[in-house]
N, C-alpha and C positions, 0 to 999 in steps of 0.2 A: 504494500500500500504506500503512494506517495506520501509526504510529508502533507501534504493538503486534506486528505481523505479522501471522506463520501461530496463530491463539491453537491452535486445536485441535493444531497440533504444540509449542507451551510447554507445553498442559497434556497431553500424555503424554508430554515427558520429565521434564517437574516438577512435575505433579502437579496440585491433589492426589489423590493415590492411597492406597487406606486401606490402614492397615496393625495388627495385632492382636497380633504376635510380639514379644518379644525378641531381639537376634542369636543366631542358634543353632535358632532355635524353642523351644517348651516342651518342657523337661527335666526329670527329677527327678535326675538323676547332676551336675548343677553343682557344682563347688568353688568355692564363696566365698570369695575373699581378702582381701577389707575389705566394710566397712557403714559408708559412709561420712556424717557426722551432717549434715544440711545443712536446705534447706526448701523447701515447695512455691514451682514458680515462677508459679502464679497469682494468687488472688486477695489482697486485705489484710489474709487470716488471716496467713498467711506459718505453714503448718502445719509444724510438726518433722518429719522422716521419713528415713528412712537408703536411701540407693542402697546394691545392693549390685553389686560388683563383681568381675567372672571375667575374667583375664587383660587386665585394660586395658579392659574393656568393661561399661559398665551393662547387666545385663543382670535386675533386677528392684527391687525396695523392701521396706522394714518400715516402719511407723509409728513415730513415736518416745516413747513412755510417758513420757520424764519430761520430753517440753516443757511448759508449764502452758500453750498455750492448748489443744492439740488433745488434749493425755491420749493421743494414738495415735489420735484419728478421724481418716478423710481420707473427700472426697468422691469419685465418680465420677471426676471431672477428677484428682485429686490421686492415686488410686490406680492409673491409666493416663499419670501427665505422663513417666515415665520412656522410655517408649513414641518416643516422641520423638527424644529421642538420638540412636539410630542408625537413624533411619528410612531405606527409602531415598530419600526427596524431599529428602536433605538436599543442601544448595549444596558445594560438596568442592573449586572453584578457580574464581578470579578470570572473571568473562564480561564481553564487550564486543559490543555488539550492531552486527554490520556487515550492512547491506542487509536490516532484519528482523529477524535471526536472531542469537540470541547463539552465542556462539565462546569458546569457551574462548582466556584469554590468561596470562601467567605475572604473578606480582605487581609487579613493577618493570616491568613495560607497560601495566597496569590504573591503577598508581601515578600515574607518571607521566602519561598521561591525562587523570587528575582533577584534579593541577594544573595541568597546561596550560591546560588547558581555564575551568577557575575563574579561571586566572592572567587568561588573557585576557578571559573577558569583564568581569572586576574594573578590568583597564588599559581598558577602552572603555565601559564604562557605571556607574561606581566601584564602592565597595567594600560597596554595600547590595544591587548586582544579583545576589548568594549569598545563600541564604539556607540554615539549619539548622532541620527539622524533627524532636525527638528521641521519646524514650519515659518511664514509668514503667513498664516491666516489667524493664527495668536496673538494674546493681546503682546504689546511690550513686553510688561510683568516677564510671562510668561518663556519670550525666546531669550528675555534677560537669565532668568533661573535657568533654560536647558546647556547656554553655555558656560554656567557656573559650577551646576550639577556635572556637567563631563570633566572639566578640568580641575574640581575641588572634591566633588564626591567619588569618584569613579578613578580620576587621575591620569585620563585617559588625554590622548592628543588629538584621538580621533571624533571631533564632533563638528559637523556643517548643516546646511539648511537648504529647505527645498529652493529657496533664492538662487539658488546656483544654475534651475533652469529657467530664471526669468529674466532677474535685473543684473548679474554682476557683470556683465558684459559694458552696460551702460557705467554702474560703479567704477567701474576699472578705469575706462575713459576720463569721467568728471574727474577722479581722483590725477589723471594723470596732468589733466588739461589745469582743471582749476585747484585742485590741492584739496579736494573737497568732495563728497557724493550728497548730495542731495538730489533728490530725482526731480524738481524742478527750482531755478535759480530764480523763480518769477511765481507770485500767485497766479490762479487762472485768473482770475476777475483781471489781469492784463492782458488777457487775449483780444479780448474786442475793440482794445486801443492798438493794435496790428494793422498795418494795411494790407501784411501778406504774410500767410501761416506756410510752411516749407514744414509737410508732414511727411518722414521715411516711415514704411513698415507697420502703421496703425491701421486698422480700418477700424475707428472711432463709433462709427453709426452703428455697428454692430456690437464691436468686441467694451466699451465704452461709450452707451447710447447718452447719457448724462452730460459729458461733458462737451456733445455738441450745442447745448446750449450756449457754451463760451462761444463754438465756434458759429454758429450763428448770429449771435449778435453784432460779430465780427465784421460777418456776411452783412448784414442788418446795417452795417456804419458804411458798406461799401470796399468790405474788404476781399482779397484773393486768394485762393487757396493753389498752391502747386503740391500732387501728392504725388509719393512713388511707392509703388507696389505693382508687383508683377500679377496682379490682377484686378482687371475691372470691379472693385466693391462699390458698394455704396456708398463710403465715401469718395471714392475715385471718381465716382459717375459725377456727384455734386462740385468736382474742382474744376478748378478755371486749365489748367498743363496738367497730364497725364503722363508722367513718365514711365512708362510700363516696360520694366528693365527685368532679365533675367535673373533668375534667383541669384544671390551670391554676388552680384556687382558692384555694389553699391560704390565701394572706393573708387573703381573708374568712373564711377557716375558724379561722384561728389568734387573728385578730381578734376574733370571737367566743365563743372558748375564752375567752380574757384579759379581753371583755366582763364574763362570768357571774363569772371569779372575783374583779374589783373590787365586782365588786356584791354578792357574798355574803362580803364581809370575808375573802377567802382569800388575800392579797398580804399580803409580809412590809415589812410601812411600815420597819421596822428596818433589814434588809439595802439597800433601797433607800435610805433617807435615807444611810448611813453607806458606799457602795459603787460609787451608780449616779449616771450623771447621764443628765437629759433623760427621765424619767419622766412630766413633766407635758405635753409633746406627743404622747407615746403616750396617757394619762387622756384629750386631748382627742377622739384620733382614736377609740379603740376606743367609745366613748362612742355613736357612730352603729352598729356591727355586735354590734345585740342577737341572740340565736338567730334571732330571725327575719328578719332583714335576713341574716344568715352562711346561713340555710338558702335562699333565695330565690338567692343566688347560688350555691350550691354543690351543691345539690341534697339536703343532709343535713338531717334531720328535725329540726328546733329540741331536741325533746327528748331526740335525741341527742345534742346540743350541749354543752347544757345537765349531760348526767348527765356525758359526759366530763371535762366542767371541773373539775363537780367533785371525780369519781376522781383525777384529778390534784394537785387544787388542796389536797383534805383529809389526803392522803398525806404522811405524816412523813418520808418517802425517796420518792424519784424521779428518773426520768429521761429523758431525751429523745433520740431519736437519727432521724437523717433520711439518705438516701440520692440517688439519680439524680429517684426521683420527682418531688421536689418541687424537684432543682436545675438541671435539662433544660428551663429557661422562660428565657423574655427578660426574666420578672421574679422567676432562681431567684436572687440575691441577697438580693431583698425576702422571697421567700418560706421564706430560713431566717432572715433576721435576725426573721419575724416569730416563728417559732416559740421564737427564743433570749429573747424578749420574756416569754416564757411561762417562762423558768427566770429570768429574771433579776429577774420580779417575785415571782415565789414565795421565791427565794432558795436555790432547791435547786440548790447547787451547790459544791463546795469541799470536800465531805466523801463518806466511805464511804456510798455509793447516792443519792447527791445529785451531778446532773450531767449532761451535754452531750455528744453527740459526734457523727460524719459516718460512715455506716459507708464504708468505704475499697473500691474496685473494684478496683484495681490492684494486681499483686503488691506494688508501690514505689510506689504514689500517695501516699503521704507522703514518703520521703526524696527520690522524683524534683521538688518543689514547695521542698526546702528551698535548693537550692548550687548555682543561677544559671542554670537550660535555660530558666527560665520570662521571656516576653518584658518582664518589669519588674522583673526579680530579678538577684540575688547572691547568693554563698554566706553560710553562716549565715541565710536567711531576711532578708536584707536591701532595701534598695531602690535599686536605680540611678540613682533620683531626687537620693538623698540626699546632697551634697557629702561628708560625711562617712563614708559610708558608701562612696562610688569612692574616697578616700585613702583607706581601709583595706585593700580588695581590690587596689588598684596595688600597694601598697607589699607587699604579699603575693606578688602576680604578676612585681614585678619592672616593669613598665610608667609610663610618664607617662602622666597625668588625661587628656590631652589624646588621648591615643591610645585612652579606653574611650570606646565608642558609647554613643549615650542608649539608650533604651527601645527597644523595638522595638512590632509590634503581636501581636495573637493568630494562631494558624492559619488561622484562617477571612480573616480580613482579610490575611493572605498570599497566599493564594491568590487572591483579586481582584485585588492587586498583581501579582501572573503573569501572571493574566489583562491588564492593562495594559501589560504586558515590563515592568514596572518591577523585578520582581526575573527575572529568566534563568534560574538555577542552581539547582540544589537537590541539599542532601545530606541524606538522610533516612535515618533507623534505628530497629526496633523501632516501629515502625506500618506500618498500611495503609488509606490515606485513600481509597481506593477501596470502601472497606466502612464506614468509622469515619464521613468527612465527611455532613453532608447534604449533597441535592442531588446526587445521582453524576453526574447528566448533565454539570453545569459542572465536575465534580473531573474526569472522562474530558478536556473540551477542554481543563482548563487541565496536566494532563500531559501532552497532547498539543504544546502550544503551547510547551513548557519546550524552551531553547535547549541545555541540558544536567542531565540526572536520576542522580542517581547515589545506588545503595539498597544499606547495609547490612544482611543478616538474613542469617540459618541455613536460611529455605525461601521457595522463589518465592512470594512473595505473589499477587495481585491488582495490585496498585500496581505493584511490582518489574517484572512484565512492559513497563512502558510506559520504563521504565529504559533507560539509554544505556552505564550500566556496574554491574556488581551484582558485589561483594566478599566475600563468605563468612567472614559471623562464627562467632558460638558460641553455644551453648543454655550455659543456666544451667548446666549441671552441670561445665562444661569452662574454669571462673575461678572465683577466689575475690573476694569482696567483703562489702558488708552491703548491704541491705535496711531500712528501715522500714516496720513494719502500721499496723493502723488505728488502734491504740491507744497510738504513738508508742513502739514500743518497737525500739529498733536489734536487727537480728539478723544472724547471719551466715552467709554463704552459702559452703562449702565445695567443692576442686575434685575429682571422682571420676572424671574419665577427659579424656584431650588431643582437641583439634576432630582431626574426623575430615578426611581427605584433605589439601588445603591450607588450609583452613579456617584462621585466623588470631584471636586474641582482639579484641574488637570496640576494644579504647583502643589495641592494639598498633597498627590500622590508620588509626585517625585521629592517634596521632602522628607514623606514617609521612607521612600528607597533609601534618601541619605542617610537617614536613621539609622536604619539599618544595617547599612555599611558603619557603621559608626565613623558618622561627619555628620550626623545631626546640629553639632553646634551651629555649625555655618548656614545651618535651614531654619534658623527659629523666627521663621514668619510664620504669623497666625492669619492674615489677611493681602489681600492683592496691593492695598497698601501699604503695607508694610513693603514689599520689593518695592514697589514704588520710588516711597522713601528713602531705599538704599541705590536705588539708579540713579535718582538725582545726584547722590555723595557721589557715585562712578564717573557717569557723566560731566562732571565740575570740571570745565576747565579745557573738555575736550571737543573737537569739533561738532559734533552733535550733543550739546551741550543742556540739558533739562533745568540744570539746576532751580534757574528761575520760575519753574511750574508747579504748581499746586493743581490736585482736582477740581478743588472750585474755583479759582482763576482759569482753567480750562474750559470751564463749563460757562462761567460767565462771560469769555470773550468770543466762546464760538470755535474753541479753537485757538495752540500757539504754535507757532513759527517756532522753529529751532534755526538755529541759537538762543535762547532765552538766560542769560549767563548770571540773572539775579530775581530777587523777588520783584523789583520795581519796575523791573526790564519788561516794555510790551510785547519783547517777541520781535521773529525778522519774518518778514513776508517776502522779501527782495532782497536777495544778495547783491552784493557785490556796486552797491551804490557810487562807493567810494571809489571806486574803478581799482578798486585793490584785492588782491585773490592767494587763496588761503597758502603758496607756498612761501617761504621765510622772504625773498625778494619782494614780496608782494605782486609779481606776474605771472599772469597766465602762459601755458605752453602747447605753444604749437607743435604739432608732429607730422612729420611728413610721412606719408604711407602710402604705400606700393600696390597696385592692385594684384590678388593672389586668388586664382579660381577655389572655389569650392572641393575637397576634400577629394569628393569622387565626382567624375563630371559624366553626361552619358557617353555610351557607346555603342557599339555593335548590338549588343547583348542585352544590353539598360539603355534604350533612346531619348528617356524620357528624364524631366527632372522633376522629382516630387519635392514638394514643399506641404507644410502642414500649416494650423493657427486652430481658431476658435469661432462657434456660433453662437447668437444671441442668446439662446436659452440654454446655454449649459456652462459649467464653470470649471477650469479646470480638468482633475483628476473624474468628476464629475460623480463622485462618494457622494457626495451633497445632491445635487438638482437629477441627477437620475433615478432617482424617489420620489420624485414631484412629478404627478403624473398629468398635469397643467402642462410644464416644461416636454416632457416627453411624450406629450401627442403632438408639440409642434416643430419636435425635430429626434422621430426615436433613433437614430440611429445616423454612424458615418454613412458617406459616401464619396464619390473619388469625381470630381469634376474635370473635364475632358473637353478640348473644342472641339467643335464642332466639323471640321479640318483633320483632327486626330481619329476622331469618332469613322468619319469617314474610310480614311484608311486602314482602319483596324474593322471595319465592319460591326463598331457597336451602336445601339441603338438609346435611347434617352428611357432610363431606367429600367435598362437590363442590367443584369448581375454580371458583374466580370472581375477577374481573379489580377490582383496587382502583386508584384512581386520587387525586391530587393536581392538583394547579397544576402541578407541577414533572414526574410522572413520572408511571408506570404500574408494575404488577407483576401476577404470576397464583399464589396461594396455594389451598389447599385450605382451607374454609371449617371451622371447628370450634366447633359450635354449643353456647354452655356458656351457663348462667345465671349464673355468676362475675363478670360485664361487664357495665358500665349498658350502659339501652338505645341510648343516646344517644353510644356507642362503642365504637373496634374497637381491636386491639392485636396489634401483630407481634414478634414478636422479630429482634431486629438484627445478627445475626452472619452472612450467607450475603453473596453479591457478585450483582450482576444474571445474570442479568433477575430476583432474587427479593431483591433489595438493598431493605428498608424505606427506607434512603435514597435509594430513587429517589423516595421519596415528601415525606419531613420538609422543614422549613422551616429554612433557613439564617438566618433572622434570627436578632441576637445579645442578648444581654441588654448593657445600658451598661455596666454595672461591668463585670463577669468575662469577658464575650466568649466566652457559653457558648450555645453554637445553642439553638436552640426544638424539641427532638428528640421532646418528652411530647407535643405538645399541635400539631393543624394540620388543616385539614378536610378530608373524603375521602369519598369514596363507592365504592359496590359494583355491578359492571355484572354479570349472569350472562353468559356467552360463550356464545357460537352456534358450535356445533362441535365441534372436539377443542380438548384444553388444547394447550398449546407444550409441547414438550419440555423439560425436566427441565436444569441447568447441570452440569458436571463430572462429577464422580465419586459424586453422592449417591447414594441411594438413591431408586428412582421409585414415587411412588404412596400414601404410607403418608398415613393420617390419626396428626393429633400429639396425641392426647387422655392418650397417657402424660407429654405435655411440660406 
């Protein structure tokens, strides 16, 4: 028997199974006894919205009017996330999987277990054969304790975060360019003061329905949109220049953006001589990718190069903002530092519609990146590298230098290290690498080969199942904490009803683990603020800096901007006012970058280039909204889009079943033939688990810097099937063509 078991008996007693009610079912006789202020738990809008509450139980929402990002809109996801809560697939007490099958156990035998167990293979293989895999859908609090817990509790080196497949791409960049990661250097509320938005690799209207309100108003004042992405989306269709570049180019595209505007005197010599260094090895590189040399590689018509630069370049406000598109490459480092090259010679930045920023995936992909989960990090956005920077956090934690582990490495090179035994253990929370990693094939054997798995979440995963022991945390609604969005603004997350069954708060049970091991000292927090509390003291001083925040000065301004460096301190909405940037000279740095194809490019064999992202109704890993069966009647399932030009040649038809394949894996989607897609590519969206898992298909290779998989870009081809399709995985729905999605 596999280490999984009976799955067909995991997935009917845990699902998923959809659900569309409230407890109670729909009512109109409800007595509401609080509307409690809090915010969505998905994406890096982190939308304002009120739970309401009937005897202890969430049982609907209102929007919130006077948060200023969402004004009261919520998306699909955001107006169904309450949904959740009291689903029934929720986890309700402690499981320990004997001969297969999980078994319910009480807390203090699941507990103890996990240290035992850790205990020992820590005394037989040391203290790096544990390792901590955490999240960004957690509050602060929370990814503040998991990289405290790895490195103080556990003593392990090995601890990083689901971040690794979304933002550190973009981290890596701002950190390189401006000495700094914030994922945007500009409130939203500056977008509408833009006369032209230069968006790589978002499609916003979908993946981020919310924050096209900024970009409308934009619209609304007479502003222009240039977007690039290798496919016609919806927001593609709404821009003014369309650059519809080949997966992976971005650097020649951006390169010769920046070509056209040195050559037609559009660069601010001022801000540059007075701001920037390393200017004149970018003059030397861009120098080679005229329009025509950027359009031969990219696929984009030189004169559309051309007219883009200059909508940008002639624009007295602007802005720039990039997403997964262009940061899902081995070379998504290069390929934002090339586009920051584009703001940094213009000079548009530091002021009202002048400015930068990463739009944010994760509910917490910015504050999960600041206070230490990440495998080269500390709190306050520090570095572990830094002598000075470990005697700061010792002396914090209470600990000798001697006792904080170096660096660790990323996720992905984690899991190789499993694959080697060189790490045994694993305590994971808030992911599912069974849908999130590429490669699922090798993420199945290296779960399988774990000498002990042990998964914190609120609903059986995908992952969870291969699990040895599974603890029953909490949905967002059931602790209080903070959050930060994409626009660096702290918020806070309020608590509207207790974990249902035995269900436990997710820091209550890893300081229990600490206990355990005996490092309890270093865990004697009784409440979410109490860490709180001790982030501010970490954070003091350091670039992501809290100190000046309190929950009720959070809650009373709506929201703080980090930096916040005192109690009197309003908080930073806008960097860089000062035209001074976080490295010791106080200038920003330009990089010259080379364009470098994608990892695996097509072939004979693989013609085609698959690229992946996300639909409106689902989030992620898709643990969460693949339970809501709202969500999953209006998009059950992937499927692989194909033009219409492709379709032809292969002889497929618009919503027939056809078998895509990689180097690595296989799957069976239903074909959806749109003229949206170069020809020369196909695209799935990535939230389902096999046999219709896109990552049975993408490329594990990583980028050098950030150690962010190759997830956009990897070749692939399309067989038609002889026969009937395969049957359908869980609980979706069979059969639908996804032309709504």
């Amino acid at each position: 028997m596999s280490k999984i078991g009976d799955l067909s008996e995991i997935i009917r007693e845990f699902g998923p199974h959809l659900h569309d009610a409230p407890p109670g079912g729909w009512r109109a006789d409800r007595r509401i006894e609080r509307a409690v202020p809090t915010h969505c738990p998905y994406c890096g809008m982190q939308c304002g919205l009120y739970l309401l509450v009937e005897q202890g139980r969430v049982v609907g929402l209102e929007p919130r009017y006077d948060f200023p990002v969402n004004e009261g809109r919520l998306c699909p996801k955001g107006v169904t996330a309450y949904l959740q809560v009291h689903h029934p697939d929720r986890l309700l007490h402690p499981l320990i999987k004997r001969d297969g099958r999980f078994v319910r156990a009480s807390w203090d035998e699941a507990l103890d277990l996990v240290a035992a167990r850790f205990g020992e293979i820590q005394s037989r293989h040391g203290k790096n054969a544990v390792a901590v895999y955490s999240g960004s859908s957690l509050t602060t609090e929370k990814t503040y304790l998991m990289g405290k817990f790895a490195r103080v509790a556990l003593g392990t080196r090995y601890v990083d975060y689901n971040g690794r497949l979304c933002m550190v791409s973009a981290a890596a960049a701002n950190l390189k360019a401006f000495g700094v990661d914030r994922g945007s250097a500009n409130p939203w509320s500056d977008i509408p003061l833009a006369e032209v938005l230069l968006i790589a690799g978002a499609n916003c209207a979908e993946t981020f329905p919310i924050l096209n309100k900024f970009l409308w108003q934009q619209r609304d004042n007479g502003g222009r949109w240039i977007i690039v992405d290798p496919r016609q989306t919806p927001t593609a269709r709404q821009g003014d220049i369309h650059l519809q570049l080949k997966p992976g180019t971005d650097v020649a595209l951006a390169n010769g953006l920046l070509h056209v505007i040195v050559e037609e005197g559009l660069a601010d010599d001022e801000f540059i001589a007075n701001c920037t260094v390393g200017w004149d090895e970018v003059l030397s590189t861009v120098e080679l990718y005229t329009p025509q040399v950027a359009s031969e590689i990219t696929g984009v018509p030189a004169e559309k190069i051309a007219a883009a630069a200059r909508l940008y370049g002639q624009a007295r406000t602007a802005m720039v903002f990039h997403a997964r598109g262009i940061e899902h490459h081995s070379h998504g480092v290069n390929n934002a530092l090339a586009y920051i090259n584009l703001v940094l010679a213009t000079g548009k930045i530091g002021a009202p519609g002048r400015g930068y920023g990463t739009i944010t995936g994760q509910g917490n992909g910015q504050g999960g990146r600041e206070h230490g989960q990440k495998a080269d990090q500390l709190p306050g956005q520090r570095s572990i590298s830094n002598p000075e920077h470990r005697r700061e956090i010792c002396a914090v934690w209470g600990i000798s230098e001697g006792e904080l582990p170096p660096a660790g490495v990323s996720v992905v090179e984690m899991f190789e290290l499993m694959r080697r035994s060189e790490i045994r253990g694993l305590l994971s929370i808030c992911n599912n690498v069974m849908v999130s990693l590429p490669d699922t094939n090798a993420v199945r054997r290296t779960l399988e080969g774990l000498d002990f798995y042990v998964c914190i979440d609120f609903f059986m995963s995908e992952s969870a199942r291969y699990a040895d022991v599974i603890l029953p945390g909490t949905a967002w609604s059931e602790d209080e904490g903070v959050t930060t969005n994409g626009e660096g603004r702290v918020v806070k997350i309020n608590r509207a009803n207790d974990p249902p069954g035995e269900a436990r708060c997710d820091w209550w049970i890893v300081c229990e683990i600490a206990r355990r091991l005996g490092r309890g000292q270093y865990f004697q927090f009784q409440t979410s603020r109490d860490i709180f509390e001790e982030i501010r003291l970490a954070s003091r001083g350091g670039n992501a800096d809290y100190y000046g925040m309190t929950y009720e000065k959070i809650e009373q301004q709506d929201g703080i901007f980090w930096p916040c460096p005192a109690l009197d301190h309003p908080g930073t909405p806008r960097l860089f006012e000062d035209r001074k940037f976080y490295h010791p000279d106080g200038r920003a740095r330009f990089h010259a970058v080379e364009y470098a194809p994608p990892a695996e490019t097509p072939d004979e064999e693989f013609p085609l280039i698959l690229t992946t992202g996300r639909v409106i109704y689902q989030y992620l890993s898709g643990n969460q909204t693949r339970r809501i069966k709202f969500l999953v009647d209006q998009c059950p399932e992937p499927y692989v889009e194909i033009h219409p030009e492709t379709a032809r040649r292969l002889g497929v038809q618009d919503g027939e079943r056809v078998r895509v394949r990689s180097r690595r894996g296989e799957g069976i989607f239903p074909a959806l033939v749109t003229e949206t897609i170069r020809p020369d590519t196909i695209f799935i969206p990535y939230h389902w688990p096999e046999p219709q898992a896109a990552n049975l298909l993408t490329n594990p290779v990583l980028d050098p810097v950030s150690k962010i998989p190759e997830f956009k870009a990897c070749a692939a081809r399309i067989e038609k099937l002889k026969g009937s399709a395969l049957p359908l995985y869980g609980a979706q729905r069979r059969g639908a063509s996804q032309s709504e999605a």
